[in-house]
mmCIF file of the N, C-alpha and C atoms, coordinates in Angstrom:
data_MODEL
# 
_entry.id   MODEL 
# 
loop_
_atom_site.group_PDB 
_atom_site.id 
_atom_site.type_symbol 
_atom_site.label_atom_id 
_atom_site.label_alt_id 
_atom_site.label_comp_id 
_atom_site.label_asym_id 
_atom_site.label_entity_id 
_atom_site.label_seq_id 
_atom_site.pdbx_PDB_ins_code 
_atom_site.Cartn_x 
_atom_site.Cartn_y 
_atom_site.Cartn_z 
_atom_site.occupancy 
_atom_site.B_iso_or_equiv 
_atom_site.pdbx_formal_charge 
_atom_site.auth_seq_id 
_atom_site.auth_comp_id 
_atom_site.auth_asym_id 
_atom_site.auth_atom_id 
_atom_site.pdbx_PDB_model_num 
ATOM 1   N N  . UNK A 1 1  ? -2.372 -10.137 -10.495 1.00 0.00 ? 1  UNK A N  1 
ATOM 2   C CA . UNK A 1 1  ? -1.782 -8.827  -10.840 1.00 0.00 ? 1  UNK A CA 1 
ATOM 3   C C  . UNK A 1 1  ? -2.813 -7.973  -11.583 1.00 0.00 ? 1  UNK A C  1 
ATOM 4   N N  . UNK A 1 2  ? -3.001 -6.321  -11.268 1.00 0.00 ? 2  UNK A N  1 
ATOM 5   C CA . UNK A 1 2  ? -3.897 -5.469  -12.314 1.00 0.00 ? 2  UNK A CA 1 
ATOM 6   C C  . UNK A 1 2  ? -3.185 -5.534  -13.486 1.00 0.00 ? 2  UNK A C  1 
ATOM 7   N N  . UNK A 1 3  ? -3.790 -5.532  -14.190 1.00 0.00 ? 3  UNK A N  1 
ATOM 8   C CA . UNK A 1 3  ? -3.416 -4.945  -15.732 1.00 0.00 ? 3  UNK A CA 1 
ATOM 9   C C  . UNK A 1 3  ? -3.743 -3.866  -15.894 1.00 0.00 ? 3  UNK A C  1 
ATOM 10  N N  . UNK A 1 4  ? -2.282 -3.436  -16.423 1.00 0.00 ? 4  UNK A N  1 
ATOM 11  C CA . UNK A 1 4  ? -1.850 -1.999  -16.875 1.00 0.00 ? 4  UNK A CA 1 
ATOM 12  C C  . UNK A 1 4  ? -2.812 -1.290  -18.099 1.00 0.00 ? 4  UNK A C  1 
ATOM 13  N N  . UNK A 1 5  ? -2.481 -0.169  -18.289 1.00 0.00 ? 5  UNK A N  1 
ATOM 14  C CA . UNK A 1 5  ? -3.040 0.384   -19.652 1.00 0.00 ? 5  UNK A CA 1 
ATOM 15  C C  . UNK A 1 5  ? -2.195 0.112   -20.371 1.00 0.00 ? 5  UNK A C  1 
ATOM 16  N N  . UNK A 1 6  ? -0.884 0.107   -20.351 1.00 0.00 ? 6  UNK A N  1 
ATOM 17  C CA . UNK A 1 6  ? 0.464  0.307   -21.119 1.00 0.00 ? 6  UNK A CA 1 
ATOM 18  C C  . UNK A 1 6  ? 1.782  -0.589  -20.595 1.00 0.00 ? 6  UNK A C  1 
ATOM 19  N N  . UNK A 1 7  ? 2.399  -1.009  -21.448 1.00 0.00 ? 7  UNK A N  1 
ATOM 20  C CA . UNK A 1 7  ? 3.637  -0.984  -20.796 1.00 0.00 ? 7  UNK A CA 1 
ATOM 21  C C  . UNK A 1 7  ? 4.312  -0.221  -20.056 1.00 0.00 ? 7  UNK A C  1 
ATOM 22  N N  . UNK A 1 8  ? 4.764  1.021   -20.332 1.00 0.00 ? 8  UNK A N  1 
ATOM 23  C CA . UNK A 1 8  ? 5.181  1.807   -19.438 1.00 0.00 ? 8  UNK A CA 1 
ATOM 24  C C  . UNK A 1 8  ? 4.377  1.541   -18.042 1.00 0.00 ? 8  UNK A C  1 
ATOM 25  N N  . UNK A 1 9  ? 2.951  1.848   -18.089 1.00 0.00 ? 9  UNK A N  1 
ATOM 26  C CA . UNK A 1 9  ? 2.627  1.770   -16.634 1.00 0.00 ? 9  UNK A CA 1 
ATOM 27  C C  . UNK A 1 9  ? 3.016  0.337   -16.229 1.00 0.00 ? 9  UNK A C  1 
ATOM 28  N N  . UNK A 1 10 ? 3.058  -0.840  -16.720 1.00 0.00 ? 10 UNK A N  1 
ATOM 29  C CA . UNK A 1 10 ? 3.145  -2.059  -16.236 1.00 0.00 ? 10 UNK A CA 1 
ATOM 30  C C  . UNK A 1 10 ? 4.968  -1.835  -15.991 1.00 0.00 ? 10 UNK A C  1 
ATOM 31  N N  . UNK A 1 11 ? 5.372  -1.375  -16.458 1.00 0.00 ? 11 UNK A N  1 
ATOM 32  C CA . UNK A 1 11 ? 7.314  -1.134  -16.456 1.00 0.00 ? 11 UNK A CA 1 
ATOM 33  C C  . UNK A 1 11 ? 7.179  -0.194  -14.781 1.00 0.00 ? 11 UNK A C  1 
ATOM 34  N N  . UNK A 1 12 ? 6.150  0.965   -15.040 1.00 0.00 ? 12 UNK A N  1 
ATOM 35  C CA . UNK A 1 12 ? 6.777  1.739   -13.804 1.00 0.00 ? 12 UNK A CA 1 
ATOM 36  C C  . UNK A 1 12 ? 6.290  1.093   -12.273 1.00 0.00 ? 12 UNK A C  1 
ATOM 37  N N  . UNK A 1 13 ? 4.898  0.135   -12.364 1.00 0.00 ? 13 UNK A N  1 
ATOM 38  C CA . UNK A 1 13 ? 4.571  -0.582  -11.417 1.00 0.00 ? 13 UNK A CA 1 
ATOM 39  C C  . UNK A 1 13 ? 5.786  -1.857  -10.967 1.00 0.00 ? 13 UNK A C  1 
ATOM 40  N N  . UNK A 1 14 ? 5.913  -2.254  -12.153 1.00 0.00 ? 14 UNK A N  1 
ATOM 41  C CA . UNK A 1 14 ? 7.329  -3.714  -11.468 1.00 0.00 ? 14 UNK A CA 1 
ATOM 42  C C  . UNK A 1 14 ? 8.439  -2.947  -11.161 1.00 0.00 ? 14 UNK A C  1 
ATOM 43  N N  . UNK A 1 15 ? 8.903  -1.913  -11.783 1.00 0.00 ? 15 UNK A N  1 
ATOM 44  C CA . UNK A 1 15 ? 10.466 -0.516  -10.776 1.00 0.00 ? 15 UNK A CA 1 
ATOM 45  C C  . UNK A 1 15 ? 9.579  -0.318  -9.873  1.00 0.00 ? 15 UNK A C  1 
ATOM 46  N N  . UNK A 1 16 ? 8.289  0.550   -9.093  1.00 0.00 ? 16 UNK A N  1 
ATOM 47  C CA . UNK A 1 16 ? 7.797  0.810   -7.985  1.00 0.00 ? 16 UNK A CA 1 
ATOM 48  C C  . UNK A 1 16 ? 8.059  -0.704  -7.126  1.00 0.00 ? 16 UNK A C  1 
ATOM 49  N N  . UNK A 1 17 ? 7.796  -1.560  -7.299  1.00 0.00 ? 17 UNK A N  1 
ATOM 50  C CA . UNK A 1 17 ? 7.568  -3.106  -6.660  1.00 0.00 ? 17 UNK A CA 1 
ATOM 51  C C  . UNK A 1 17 ? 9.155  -3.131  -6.265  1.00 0.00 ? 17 UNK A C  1 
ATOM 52  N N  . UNK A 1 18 ? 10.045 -3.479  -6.838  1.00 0.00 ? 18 UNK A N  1 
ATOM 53  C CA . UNK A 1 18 ? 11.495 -3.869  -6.732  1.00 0.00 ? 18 UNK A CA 1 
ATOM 54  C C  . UNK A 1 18 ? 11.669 -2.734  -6.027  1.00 0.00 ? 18 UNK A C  1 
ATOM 55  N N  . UNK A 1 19 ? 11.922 -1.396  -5.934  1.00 0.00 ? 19 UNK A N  1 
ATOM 56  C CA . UNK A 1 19 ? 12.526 -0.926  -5.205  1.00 0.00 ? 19 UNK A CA 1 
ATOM 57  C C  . UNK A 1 19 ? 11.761 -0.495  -4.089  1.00 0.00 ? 19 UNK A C  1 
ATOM 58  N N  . UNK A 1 20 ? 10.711 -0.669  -3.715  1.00 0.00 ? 20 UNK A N  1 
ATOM 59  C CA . UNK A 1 20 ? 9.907  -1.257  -2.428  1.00 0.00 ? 20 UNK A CA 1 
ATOM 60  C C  . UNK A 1 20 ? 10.624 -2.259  -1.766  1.00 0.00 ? 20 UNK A C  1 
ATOM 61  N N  . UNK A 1 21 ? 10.867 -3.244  -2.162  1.00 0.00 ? 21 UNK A N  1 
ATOM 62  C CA . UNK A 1 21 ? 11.466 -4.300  -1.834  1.00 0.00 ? 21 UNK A CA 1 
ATOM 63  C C  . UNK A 1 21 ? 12.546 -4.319  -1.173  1.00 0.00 ? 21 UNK A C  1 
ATOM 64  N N  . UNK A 1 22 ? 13.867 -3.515  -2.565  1.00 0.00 ? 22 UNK A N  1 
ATOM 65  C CA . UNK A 1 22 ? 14.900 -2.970  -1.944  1.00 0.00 ? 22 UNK A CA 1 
ATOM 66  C C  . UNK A 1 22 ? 15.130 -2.317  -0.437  1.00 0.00 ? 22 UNK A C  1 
ATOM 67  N N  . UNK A 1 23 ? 14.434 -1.094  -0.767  1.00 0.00 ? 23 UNK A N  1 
ATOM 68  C CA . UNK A 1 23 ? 14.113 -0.173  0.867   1.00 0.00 ? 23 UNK A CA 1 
ATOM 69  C C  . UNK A 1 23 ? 13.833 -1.412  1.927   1.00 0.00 ? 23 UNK A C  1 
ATOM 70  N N  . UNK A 1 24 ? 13.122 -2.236  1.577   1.00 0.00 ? 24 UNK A N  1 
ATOM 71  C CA . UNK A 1 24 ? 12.166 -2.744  2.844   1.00 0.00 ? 24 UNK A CA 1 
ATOM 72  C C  . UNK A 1 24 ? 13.239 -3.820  3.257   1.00 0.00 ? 24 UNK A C  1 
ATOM 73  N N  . UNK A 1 25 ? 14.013 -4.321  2.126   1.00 0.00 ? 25 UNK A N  1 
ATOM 74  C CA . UNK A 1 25 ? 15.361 -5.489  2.738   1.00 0.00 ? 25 UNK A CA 1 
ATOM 75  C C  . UNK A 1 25 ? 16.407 -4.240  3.355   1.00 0.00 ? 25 UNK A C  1 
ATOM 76  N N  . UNK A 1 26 ? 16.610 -3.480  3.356   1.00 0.00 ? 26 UNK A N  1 
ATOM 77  C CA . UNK A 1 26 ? 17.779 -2.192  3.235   1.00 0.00 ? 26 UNK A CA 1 
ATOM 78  C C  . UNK A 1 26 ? 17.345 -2.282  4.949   1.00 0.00 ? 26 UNK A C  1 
ATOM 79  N N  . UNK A 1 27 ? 16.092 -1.925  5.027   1.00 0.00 ? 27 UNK A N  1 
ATOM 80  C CA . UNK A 1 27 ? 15.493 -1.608  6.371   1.00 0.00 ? 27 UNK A CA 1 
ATOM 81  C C  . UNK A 1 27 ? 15.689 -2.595  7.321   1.00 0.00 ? 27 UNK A C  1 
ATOM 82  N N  . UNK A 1 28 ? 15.683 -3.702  7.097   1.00 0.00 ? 28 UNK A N  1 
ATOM 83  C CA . UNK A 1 28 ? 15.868 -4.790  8.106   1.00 0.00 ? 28 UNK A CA 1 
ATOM 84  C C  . UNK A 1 28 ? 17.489 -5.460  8.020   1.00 0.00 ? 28 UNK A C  1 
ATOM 85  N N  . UNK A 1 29 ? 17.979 -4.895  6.930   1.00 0.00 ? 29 UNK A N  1 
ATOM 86  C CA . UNK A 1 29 ? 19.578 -5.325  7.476   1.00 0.00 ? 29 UNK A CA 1 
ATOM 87  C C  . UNK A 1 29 ? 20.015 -4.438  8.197   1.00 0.00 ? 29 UNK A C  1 
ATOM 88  N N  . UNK A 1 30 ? 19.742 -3.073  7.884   1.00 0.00 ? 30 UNK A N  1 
ATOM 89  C CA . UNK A 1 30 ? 20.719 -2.221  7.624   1.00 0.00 ? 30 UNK A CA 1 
ATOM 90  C C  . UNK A 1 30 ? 20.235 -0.722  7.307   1.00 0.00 ? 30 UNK A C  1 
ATOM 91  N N  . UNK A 1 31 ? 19.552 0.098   8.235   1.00 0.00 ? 31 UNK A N  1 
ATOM 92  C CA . UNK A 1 31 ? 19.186 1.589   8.738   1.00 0.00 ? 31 UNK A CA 1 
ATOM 93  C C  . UNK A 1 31 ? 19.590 1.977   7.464   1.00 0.00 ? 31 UNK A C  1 
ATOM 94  N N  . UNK A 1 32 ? 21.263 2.583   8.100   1.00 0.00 ? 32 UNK A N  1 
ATOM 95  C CA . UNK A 1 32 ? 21.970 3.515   7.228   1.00 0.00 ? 32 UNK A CA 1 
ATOM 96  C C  . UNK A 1 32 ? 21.876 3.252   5.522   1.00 0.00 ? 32 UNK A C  1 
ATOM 97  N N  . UNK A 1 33 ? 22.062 1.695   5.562   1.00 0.00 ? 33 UNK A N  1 
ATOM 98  C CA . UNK A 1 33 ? 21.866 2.066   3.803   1.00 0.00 ? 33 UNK A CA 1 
ATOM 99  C C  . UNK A 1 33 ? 20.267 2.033   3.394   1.00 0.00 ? 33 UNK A C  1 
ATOM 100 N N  . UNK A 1 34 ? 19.079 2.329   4.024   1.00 0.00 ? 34 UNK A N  1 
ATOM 101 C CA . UNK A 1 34 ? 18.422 2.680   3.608   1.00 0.00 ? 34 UNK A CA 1 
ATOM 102 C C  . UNK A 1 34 ? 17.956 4.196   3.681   1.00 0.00 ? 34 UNK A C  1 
ATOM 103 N N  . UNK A 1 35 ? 18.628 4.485   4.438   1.00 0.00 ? 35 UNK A N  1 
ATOM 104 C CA . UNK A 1 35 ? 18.656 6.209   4.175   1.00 0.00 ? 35 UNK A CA 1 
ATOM 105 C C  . UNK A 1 35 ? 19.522 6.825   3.166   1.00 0.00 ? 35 UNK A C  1 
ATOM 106 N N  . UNK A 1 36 ? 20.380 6.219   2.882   1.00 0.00 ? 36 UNK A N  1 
ATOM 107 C CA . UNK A 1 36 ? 21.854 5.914   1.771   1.00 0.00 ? 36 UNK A CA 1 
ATOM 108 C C  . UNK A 1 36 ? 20.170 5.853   0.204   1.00 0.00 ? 36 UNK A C  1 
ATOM 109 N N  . UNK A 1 37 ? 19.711 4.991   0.257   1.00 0.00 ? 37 UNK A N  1 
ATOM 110 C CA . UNK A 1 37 ? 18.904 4.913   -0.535  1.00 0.00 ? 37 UNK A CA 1 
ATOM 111 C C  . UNK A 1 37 ? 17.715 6.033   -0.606  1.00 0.00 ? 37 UNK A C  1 
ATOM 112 N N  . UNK A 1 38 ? 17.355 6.552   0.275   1.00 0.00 ? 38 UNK A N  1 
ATOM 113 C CA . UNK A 1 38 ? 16.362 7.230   0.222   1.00 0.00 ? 38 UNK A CA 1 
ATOM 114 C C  . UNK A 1 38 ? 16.999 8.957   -0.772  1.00 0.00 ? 38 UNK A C  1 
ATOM 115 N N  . UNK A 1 39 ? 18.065 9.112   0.346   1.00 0.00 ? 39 UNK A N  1 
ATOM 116 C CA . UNK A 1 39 ? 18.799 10.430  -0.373  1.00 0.00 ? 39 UNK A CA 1 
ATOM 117 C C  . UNK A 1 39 ? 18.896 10.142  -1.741  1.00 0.00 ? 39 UNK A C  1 
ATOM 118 N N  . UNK A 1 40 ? 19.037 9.478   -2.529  1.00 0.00 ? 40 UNK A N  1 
ATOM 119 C CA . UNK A 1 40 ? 19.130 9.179   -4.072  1.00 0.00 ? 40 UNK A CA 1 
ATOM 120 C C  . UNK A 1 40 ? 18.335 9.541   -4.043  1.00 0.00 ? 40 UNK A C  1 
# 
């Protein structure tokens, strides 16, 4: 893993990561709820 300058940046990189994730499982079950997700 890089190391951050900060927590925050290390906080907003692991939320960027997880909801990568999210989308990308969303995408292979299930289209609509990843467009459901995107509109948020």
């Amino acid at each position: 893993m890089i190391k951050a300058h900060s927590l925050t940046e290390t906080s907003v990189a692991i939320a960027c990561i997880q909801c990568m994730d999210v989308i990308d499982s969303a995408l292979k079950r299930d289209e609509s709820a990843a467009t459901a997700v995107q509109v948020r």
